[in-house]
DOVOFI-743774 format. One record per residue (C-alpha): residue number from 1; residue in one letter; y, x, z. Coordinates in steps of 0.05 Angstrom, whole numbers. Layout:
// DOVOFI-743774
{n = NUM res = A y = Y x = X z = Z} .
...
This chain:
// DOVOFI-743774
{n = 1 res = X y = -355 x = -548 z = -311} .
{n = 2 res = X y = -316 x = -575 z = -375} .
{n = 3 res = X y = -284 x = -507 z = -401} .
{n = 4 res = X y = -209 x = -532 z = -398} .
{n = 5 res = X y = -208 x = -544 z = -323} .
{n = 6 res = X y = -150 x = -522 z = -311} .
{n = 7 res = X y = -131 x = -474 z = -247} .
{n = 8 res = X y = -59 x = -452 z = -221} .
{n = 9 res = X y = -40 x = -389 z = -191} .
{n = 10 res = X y = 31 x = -378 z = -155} .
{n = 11 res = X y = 50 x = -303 z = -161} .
{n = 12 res = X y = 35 x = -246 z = -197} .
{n = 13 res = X y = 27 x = -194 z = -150} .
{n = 14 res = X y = -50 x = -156 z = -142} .
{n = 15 res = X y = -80 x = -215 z = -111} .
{n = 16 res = X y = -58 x = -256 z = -167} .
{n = 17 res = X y = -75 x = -217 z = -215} .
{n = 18 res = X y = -143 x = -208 z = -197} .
{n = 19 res = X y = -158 x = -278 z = -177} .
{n = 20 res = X y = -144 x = -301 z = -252} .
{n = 21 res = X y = -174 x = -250 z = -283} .
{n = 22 res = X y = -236 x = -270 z = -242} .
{n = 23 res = X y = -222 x = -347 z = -250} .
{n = 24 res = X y = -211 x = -337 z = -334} .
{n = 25 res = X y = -272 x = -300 z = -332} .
{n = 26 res = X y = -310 x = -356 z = -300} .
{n = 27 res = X y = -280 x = -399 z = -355} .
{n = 28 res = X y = -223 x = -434 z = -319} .
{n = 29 res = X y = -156 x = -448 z = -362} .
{n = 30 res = X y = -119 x = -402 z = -312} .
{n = 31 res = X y = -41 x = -413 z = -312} .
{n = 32 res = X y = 1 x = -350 z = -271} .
{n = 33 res = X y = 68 x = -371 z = -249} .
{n = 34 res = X y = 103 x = -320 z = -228} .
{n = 35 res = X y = 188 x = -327 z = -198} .
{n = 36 res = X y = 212 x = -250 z = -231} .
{n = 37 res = X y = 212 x = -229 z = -299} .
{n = 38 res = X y = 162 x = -180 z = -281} .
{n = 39 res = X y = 81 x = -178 z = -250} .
{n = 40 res = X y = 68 x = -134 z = -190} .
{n = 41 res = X y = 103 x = -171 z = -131} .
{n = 42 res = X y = 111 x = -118 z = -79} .
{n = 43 res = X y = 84 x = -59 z = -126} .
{n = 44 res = X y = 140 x = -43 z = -170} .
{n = 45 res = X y = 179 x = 10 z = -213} .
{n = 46 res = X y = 241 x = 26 z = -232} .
{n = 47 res = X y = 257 x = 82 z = -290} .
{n = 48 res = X y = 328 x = 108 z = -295} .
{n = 49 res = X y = 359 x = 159 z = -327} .
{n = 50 res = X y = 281 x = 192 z = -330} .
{n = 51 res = X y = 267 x = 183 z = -267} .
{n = 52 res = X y = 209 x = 145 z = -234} .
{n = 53 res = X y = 234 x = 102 z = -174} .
{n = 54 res = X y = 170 x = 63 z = -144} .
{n = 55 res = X y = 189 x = 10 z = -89} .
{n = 56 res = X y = 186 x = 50 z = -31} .
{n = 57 res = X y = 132 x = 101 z = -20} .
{n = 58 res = X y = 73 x = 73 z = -45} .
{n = 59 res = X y = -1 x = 110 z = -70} .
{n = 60 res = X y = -61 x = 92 z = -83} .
{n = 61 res = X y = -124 x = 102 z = -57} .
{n = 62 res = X y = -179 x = 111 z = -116} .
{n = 63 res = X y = -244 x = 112 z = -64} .
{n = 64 res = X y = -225 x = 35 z = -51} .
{n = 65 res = X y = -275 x = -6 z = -71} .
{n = 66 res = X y = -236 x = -65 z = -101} .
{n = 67 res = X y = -195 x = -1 z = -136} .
{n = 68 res = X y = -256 x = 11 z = -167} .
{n = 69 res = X y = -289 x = -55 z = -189} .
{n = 70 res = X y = -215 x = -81 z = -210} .
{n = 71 res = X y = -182 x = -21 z = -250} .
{n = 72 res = X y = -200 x = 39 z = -307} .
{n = 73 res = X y = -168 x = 94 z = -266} .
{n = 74 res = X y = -176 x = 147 z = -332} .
{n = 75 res = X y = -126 x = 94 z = -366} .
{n = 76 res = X y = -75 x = 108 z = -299} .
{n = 77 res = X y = -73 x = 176 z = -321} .
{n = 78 res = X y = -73 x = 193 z = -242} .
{n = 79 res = X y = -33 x = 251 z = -207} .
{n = 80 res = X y = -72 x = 260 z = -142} .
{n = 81 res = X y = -40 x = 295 z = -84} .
{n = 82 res = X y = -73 x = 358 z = -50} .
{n = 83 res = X y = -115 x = 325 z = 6} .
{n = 84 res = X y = -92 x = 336 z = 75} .
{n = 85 res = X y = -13 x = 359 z = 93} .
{n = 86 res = X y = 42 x = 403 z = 113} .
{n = 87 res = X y = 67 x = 399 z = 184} .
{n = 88 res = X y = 135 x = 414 z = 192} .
{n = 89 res = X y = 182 x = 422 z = 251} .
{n = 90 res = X y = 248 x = 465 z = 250} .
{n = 91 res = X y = 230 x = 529 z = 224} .
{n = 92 res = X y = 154 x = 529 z = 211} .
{n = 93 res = X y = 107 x = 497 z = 168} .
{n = 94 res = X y = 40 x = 493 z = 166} .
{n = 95 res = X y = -19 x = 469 z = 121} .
{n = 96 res = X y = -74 x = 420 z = 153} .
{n = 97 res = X y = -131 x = 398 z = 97} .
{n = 98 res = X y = -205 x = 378 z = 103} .
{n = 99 res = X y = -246 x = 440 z = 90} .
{n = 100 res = X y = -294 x = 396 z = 50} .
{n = 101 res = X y = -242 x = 369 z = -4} .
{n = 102 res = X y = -198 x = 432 z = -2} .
{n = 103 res = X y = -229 x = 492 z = 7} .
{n = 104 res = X y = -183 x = 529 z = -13} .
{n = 105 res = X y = -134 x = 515 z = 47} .
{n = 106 res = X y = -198 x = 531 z = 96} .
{n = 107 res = X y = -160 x = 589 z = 120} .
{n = 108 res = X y = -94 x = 558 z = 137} .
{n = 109 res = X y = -120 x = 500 z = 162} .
{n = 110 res = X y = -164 x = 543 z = 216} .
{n = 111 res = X y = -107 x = 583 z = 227} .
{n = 112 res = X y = -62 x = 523 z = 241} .
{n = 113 res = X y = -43 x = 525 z = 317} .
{n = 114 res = X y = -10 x = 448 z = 316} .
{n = 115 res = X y = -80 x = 430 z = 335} .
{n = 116 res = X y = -144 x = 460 z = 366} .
{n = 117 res = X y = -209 x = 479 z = 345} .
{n = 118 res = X y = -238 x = 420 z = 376} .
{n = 119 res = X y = -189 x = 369 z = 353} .
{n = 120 res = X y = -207 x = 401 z = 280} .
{n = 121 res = X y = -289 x = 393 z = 308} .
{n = 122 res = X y = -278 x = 313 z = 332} .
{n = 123 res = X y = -246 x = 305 z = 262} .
{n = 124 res = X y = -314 x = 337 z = 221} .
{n = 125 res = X y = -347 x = 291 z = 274} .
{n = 126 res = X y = -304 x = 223 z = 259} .
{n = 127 res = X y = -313 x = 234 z = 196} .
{n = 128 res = X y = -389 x = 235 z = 197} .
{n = 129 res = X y = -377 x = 168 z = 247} .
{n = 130 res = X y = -341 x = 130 z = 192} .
{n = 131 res = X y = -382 x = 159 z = 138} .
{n = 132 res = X y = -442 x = 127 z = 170} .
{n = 133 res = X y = -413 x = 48 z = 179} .
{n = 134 res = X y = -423 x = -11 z = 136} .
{n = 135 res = X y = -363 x = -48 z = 105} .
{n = 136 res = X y = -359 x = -110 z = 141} .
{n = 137 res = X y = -372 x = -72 z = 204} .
{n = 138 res = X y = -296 x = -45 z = 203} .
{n = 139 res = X y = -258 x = -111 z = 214} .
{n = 140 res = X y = -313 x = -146 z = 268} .
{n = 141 res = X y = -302 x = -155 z = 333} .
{n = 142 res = X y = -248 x = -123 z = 389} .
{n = 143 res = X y = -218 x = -60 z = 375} .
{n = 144 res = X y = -171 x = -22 z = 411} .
{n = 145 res = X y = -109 x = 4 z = 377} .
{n = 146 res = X y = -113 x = 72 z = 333} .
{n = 147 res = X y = -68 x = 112 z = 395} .
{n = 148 res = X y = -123 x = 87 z = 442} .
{n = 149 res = X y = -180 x = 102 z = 391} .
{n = 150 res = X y = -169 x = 168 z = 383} .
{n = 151 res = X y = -157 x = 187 z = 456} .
{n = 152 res = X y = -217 x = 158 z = 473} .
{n = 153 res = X y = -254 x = 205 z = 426} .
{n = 154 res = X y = -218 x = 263 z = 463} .
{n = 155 res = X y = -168 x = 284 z = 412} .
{n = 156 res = X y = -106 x = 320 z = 447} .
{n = 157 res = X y = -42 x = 297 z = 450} .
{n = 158 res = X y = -9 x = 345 z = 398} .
{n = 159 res = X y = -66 x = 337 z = 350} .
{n = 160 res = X y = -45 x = 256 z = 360} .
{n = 161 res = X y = 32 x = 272 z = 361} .
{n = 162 res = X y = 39 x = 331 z = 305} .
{n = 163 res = X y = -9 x = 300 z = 254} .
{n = 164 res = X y = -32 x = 230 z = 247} .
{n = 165 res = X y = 26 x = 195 z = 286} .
{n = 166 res = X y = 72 x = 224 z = 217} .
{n = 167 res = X y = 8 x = 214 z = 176} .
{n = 168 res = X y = -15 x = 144 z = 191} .
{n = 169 res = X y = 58 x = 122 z = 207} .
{n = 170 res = X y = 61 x = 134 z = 122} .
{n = 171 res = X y = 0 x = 92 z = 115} .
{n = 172 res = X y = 13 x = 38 z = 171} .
{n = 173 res = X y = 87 x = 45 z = 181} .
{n = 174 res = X y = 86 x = 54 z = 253} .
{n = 175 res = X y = 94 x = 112 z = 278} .
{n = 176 res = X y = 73 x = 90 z = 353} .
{n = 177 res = X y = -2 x = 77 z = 326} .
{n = 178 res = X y = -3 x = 16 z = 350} .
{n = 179 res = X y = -41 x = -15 z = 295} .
{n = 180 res = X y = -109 x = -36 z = 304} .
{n = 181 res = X y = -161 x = 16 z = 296} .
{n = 182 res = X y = -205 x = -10 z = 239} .
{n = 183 res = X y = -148 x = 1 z = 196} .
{n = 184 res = X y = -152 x = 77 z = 212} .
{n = 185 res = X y = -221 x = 77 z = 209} .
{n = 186 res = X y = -223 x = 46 z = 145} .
{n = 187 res = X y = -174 x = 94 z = 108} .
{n = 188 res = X y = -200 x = 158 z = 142} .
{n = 189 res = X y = -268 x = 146 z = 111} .
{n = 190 res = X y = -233 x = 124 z = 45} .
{n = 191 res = X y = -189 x = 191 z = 43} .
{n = 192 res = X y = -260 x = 230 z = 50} .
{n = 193 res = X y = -283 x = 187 z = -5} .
{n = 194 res = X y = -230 x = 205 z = -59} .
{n = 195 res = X y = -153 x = 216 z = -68} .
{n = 196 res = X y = -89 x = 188 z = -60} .
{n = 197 res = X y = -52 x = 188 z = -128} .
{n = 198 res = X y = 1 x = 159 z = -161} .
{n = 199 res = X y = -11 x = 135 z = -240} .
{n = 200 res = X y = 35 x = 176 z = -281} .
{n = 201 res = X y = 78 x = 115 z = -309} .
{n = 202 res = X y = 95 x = 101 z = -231} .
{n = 203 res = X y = 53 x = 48 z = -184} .
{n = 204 res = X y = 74 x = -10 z = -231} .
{n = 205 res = X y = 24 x = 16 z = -283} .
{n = 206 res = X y = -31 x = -5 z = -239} .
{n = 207 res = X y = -12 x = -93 z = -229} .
{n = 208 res = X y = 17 x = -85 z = -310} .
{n = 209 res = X y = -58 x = -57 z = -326} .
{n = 210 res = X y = -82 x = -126 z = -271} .
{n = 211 res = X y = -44 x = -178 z = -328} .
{n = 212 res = X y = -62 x = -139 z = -382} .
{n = 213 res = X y = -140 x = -150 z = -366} .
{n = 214 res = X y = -121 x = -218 z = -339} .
{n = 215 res = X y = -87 x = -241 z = -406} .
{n = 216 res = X y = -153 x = -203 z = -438} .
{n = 217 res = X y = -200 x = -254 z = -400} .
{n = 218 res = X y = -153 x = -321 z = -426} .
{n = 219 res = X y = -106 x = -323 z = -366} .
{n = 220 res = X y = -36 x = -342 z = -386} .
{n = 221 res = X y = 18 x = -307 z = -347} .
{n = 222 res = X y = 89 x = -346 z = -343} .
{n = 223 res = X y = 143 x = -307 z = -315} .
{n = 224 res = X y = 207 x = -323 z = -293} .
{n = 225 res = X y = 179 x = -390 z = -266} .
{n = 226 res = X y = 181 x = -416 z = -203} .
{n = 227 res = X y = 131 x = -459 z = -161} .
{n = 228 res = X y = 177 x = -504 z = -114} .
{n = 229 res = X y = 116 x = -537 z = -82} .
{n = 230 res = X y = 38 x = -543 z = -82} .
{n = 231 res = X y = -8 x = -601 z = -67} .
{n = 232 res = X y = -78 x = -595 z = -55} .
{n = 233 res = X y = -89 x = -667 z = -60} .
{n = 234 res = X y = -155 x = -694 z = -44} .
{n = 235 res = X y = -235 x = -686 z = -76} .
{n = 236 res = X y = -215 x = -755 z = -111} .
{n = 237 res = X y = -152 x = -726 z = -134} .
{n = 238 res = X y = -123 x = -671 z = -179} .
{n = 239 res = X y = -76 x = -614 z = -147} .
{n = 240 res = X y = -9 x = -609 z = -171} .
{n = 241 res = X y = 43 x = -548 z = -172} .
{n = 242 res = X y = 123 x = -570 z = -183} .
{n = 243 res = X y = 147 x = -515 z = -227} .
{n = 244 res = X y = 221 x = -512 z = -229} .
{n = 245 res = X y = 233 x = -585 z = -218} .
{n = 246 res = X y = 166 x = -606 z = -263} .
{n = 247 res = X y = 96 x = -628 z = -231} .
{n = 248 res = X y = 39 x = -607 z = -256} .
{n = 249 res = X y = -31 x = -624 z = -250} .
{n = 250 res = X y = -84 x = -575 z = -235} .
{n = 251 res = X y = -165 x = -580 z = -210} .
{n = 252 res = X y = -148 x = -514 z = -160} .
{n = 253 res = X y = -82 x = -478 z = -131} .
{n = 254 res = X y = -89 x = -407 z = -118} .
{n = 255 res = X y = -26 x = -395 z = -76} .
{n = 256 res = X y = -16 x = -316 z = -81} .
{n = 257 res = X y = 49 x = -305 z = -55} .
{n = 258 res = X y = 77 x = -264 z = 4} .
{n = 259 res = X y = 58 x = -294 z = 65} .
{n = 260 res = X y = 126 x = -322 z = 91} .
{n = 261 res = X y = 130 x = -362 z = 15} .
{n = 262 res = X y = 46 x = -378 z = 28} .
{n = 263 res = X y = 69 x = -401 z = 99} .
{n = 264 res = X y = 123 x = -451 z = 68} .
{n = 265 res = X y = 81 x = -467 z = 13} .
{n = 266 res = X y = 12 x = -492 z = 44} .
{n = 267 res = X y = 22 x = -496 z = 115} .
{n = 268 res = X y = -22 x = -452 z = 147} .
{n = 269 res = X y = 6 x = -430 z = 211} .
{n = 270 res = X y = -53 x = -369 z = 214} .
{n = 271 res = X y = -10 x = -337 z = 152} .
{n = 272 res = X y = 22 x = -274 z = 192} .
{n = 273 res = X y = 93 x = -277 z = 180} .
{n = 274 res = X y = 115 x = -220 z = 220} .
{n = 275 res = X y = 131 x = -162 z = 180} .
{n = 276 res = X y = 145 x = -87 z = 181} .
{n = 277 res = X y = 184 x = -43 z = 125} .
{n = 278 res = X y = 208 x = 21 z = 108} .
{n = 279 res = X y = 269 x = 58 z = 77} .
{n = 280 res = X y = 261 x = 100 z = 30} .
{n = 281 res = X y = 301 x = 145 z = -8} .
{n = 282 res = X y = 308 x = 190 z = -69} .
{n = 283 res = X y = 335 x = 253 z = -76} .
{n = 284 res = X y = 342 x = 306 z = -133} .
{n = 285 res = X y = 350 x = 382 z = -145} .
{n = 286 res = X y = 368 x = 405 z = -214} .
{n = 287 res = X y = 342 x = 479 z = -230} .
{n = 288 res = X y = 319 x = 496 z = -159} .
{n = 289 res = X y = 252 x = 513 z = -130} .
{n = 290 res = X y = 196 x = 482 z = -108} .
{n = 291 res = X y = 177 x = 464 z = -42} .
{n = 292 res = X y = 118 x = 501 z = -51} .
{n = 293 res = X y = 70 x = 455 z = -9} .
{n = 294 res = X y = 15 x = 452 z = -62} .
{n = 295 res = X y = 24 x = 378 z = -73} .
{n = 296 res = X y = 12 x = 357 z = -6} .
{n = 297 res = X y = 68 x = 318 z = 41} .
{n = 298 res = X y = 106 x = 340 z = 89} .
{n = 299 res = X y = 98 x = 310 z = 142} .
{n = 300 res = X y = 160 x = 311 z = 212} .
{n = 301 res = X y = 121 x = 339 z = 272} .
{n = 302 res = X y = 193 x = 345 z = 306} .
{n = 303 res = X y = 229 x = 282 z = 294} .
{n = 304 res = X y = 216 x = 216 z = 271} .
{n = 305 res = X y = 274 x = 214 z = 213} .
{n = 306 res = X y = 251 x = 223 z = 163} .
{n = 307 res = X y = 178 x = 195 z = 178} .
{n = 308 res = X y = 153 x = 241 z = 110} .
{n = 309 res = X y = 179 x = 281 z = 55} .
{n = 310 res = X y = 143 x = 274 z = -7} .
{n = 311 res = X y = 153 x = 333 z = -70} .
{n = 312 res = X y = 136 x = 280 z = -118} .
{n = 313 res = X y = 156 x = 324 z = -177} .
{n = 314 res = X y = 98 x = 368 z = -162} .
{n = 315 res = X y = 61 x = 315 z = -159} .
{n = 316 res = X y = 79 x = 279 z = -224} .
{n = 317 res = X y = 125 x = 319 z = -262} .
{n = 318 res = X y = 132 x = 252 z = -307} .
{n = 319 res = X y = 167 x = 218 z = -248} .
{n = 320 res = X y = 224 x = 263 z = -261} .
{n = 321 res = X y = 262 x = 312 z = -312} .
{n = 322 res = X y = 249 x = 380 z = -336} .
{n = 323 res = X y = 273 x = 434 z = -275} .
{n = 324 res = X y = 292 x = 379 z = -226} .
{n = 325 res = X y = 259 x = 374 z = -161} .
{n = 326 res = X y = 248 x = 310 z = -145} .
{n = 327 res = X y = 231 x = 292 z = -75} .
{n = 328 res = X y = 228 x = 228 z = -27} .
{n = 329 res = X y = 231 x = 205 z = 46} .
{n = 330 res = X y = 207 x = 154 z = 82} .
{n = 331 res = X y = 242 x = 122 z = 145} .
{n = 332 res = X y = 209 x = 79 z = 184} .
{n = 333 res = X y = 233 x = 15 z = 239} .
{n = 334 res = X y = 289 x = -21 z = 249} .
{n = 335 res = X y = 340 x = 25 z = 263} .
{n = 336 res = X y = 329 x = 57 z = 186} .
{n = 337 res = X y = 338 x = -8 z = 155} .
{n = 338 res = X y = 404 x = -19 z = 193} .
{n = 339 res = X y = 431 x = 53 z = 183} .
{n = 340 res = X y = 483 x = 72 z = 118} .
{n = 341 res = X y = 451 x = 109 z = 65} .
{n = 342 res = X y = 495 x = 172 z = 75} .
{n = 343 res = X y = 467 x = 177 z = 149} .
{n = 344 res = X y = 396 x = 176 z = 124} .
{n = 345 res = X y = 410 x = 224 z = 65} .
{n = 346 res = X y = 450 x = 272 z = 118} .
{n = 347 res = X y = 388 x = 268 z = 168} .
{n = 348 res = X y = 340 x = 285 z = 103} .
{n = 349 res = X y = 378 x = 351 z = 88} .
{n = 350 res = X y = 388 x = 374 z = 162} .
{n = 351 res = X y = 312 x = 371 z = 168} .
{n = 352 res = X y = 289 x = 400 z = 102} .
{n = 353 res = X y = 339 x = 457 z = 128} .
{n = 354 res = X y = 310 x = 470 z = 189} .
{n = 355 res = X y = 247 x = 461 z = 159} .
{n = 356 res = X y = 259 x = 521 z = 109} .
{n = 357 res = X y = 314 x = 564 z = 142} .
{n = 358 res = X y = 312 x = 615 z = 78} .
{n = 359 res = X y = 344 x = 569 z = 35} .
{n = 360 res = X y = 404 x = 523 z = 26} .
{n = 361 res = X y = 400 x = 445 z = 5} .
{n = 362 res = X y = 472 x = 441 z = -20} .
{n = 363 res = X y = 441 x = 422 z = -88} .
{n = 364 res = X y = 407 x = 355 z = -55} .
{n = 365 res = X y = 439 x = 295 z = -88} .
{n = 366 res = X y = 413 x = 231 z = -69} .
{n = 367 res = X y = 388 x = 187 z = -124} .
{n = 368 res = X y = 370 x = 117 z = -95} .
{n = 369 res = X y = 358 x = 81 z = -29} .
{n = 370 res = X y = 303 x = 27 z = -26} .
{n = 371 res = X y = 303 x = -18 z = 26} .
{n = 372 res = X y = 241 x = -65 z = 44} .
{n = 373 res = X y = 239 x = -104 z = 94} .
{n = 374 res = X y = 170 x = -131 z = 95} .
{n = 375 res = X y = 127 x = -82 z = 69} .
{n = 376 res = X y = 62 x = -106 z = 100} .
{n = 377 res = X y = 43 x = -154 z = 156} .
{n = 378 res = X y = 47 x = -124 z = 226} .
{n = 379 res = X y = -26 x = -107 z = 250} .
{n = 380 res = X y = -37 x = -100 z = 323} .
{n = 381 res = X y = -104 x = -103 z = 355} .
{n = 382 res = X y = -146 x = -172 z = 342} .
{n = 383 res = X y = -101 x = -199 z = 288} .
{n = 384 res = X y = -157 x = -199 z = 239} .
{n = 385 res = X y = -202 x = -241 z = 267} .
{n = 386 res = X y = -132 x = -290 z = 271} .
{n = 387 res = X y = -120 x = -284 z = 192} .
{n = 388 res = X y = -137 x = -352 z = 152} .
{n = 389 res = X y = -195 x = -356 z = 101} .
{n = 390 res = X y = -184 x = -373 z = 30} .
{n = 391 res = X y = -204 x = -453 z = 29} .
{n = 392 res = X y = -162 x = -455 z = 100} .
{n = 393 res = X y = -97 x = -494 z = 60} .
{n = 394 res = X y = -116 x = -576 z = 53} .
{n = 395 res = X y = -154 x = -615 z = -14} .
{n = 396 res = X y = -157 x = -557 z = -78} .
{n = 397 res = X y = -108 x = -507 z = -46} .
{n = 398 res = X y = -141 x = -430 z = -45} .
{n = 399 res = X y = -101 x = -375 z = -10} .
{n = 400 res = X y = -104 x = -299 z = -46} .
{n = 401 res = X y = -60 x = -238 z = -8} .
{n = 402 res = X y = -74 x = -181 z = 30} .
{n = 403 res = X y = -54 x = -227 z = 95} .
{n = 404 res = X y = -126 x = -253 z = 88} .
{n = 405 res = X y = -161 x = -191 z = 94} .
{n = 406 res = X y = -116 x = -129 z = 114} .
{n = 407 res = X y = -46 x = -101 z = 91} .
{n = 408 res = X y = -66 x = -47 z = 33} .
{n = 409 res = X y = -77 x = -58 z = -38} .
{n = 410 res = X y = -152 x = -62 z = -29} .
{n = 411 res = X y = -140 x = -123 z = 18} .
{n = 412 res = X y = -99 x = -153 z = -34} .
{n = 413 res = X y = -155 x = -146 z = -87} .
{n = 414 res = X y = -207 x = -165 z = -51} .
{n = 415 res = X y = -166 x = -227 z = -29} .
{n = 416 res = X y = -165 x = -244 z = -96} .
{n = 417 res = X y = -233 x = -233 z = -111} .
{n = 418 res = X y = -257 x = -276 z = -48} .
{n = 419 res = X y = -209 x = -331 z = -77} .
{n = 420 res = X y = -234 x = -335 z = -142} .
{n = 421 res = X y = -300 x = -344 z = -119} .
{n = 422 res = X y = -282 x = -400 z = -67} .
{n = 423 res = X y = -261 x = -443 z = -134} .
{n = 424 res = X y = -308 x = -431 z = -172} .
{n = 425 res = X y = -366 x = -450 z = -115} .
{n = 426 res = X y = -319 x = -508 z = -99} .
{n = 427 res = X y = -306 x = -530 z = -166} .
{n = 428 res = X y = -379 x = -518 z = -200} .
């Protein structure tokens, strides 16, 4: 392989990133067009007025093996949350943690009445299930959908209701569990694993660290350009990408894009297209109290608006100012995304009020409303083995995103990995 074959990638978003870091490393001359000014794609940050404003509630999870192989987490500097959460319903709260990672909320948690002692057994017992399983075990063959799987193991109905409906509606943004199980599976043995965190510079730290490594290996990274059109040409023929109005010649096209611009781009009619989002919103507190839930969410056991409340100034102090609180919530389906801000930010402060009757909220000013639309792929039961494969686009056209494997940033990175190795099999 000459070393100036040269190799396209369109978007620089996690899949992206990693695919030409990968591809550089291999010796490609990697090219990364990318439309905005800025890398990341869907994981982005905003810093105003010193606060940190990530694109909707987003974490990551540091047990994920692409997390690991793909980033230095000491360079993150990480703020972990406490594990587990605080359920919350108009005037009580209460603290729900795994007695392994957190043993110092052993005594709430057993004390916690939302569930009962044999939900809190099946969980010890789940975990030990998932523990136990290989990787590519998680996303093979039928599977029921999370709701279904977690009946079947005999949890009860509040245990369901009060705790991972809120919970997993944060991680899979439906509420109803409807999502396939593997994806619950997969991120309950994950949590036992490690943390959730955020870096302390806010979730764009962690694609900015992606280019940096990328640009490291001898990728070039191009912003502010846009790919009009990709052809994969034939095994006779070079690819080409048309870059604002230019065509370009390339050996390989790694198209790394969301999937409805992936969809447009190559073709493939197995790209998902069907989306769901989330609202989420910022609020602020200057000189008042904590929430005082040990860096853990809250999580709405009552009522579905909000889906969470996050202190994220307990958290990461860096996300906000000195003696500010600095909170978030998360709303979740198509009703959010429709409704004014005001209504949201009313519905936020009549719950955190309920939630803790012996104080007032008249200090709650809201910062910031971020609306996304299509925050990941919707993921009902069997889609995965429906998703396309990398070499699935025509002639020297590669596919990289998290719609190739499943919606979370580990899916997105190993996309890119899995990418970067069909080219360079293909092309050596």
């Amino acid at each position: 392989m000459p070393d100036d074959t040269a190799v396209s990638v369109v978007g620089a978003g996690l899949a992206g990133l990693v695919a030409a870091r990968h591809l550089a490393d291999a010796g490609f001359d990697v090219t990364v067009y990318e439309e905005r000014e800025e890398v990341g794609g869907r994981v982005r940050t905003e810093h105003e007025d010193g606060y940190t404003f990530d694109r909707g509630f987003q974490v990551l999870f540091t047990a994920y093996p692409a997390v690991q192989e793909e980033l230095d987490l000491d360079a993150l500097n990480l703020r972990p949350f406490s594990p587990g959460a605080v359920i919350a319903r108009p005037g009580k709260r209460s603290v729900l943690s795994d007695p392994l990672r957190d043993p110092g909320a052993l005594s709430e948690s057993l004390k916690n009445d939302e569930v009962t002692f044999w939900d809190k057994a099946r969980t010890l017992a789940l975990r030990q299930h998932v523990a136990s399983r290989r990787e590519s075990d998680f996303f093979a063959g039928e599977e029921p959908s999370i709701r279904t799987y977690l009946e079947n193991w005999g949890f009860s109905d509040d245990y369901i209701e009060n705790f991972v409906a809120p919970f997993y509606g944060g991680i899979t943004l439906d509420r109803s569990l409807g999502t396939a199980k593997s994806v619950f599976e997969y991120t309950f043995r994950t949590l036992s694993r490690g943390k959730i965190a955020v870096p302390a510079a806010g979730m764009q730290a962690i694609p900015e660290q992606l280019a940096e490594r990328a640009e490291q290996a001898g990728a070039e990274i191009r912003l502010g350009e846009r790919v009009e059109a990709v052809e994969g040409a034939d095994e006779d023929d070079a690819a080409t990408v048309t870059v604002d109005g230019v065509e370009l010649d390339s050996e390989a096209v790694v198209v790394a894009t969301d999937p409805k611009t992936a969809h447009d781009l190559t073709g493939v009619e197995s790209i998902p297209t069907d989306g769901t989002g989330c609202v989420t919103q910022y609020y602020a507190i200057r000189g008042g109290a904590s929430l005082g839930t040990d860096r853990k969410l809250l999580l709405n056991a009552g009522d579905a608006t909000p889906n969470t409340v996050v202190p994220l100034s307990d958290v990461a102090p860096e996300y906000a100012p000195k003696n500010t609180v600095f909170l978030n919530a998360t709303f979740l389906g198509k009703n959010a995304q429709n409704a004014d801000e005001e209504t949201l930010f009313e519905r936020t402060k009549e719950e955190l009020t309920a939630w803790y009757p012996d104080r007032t909220f008249d200090g709650l000013r809201l910062l910031k409303t971020t609306r996304v639309p299509f925050a990941q792929f919707v993921q009902p039961p069997g889609v995965h083995a429906t998703l396309p494969d990398a070499d699935d686009p025509d002639g020297w056209v590669y596919l990289a995103g998290d719609y190739t494997e499943w919606s979370s940033i580990q899916g997105a990175m190993e996309s890119g990995q899995k990418a970067a190795q069909a080219v360079v099999e293909d092309l050596q």
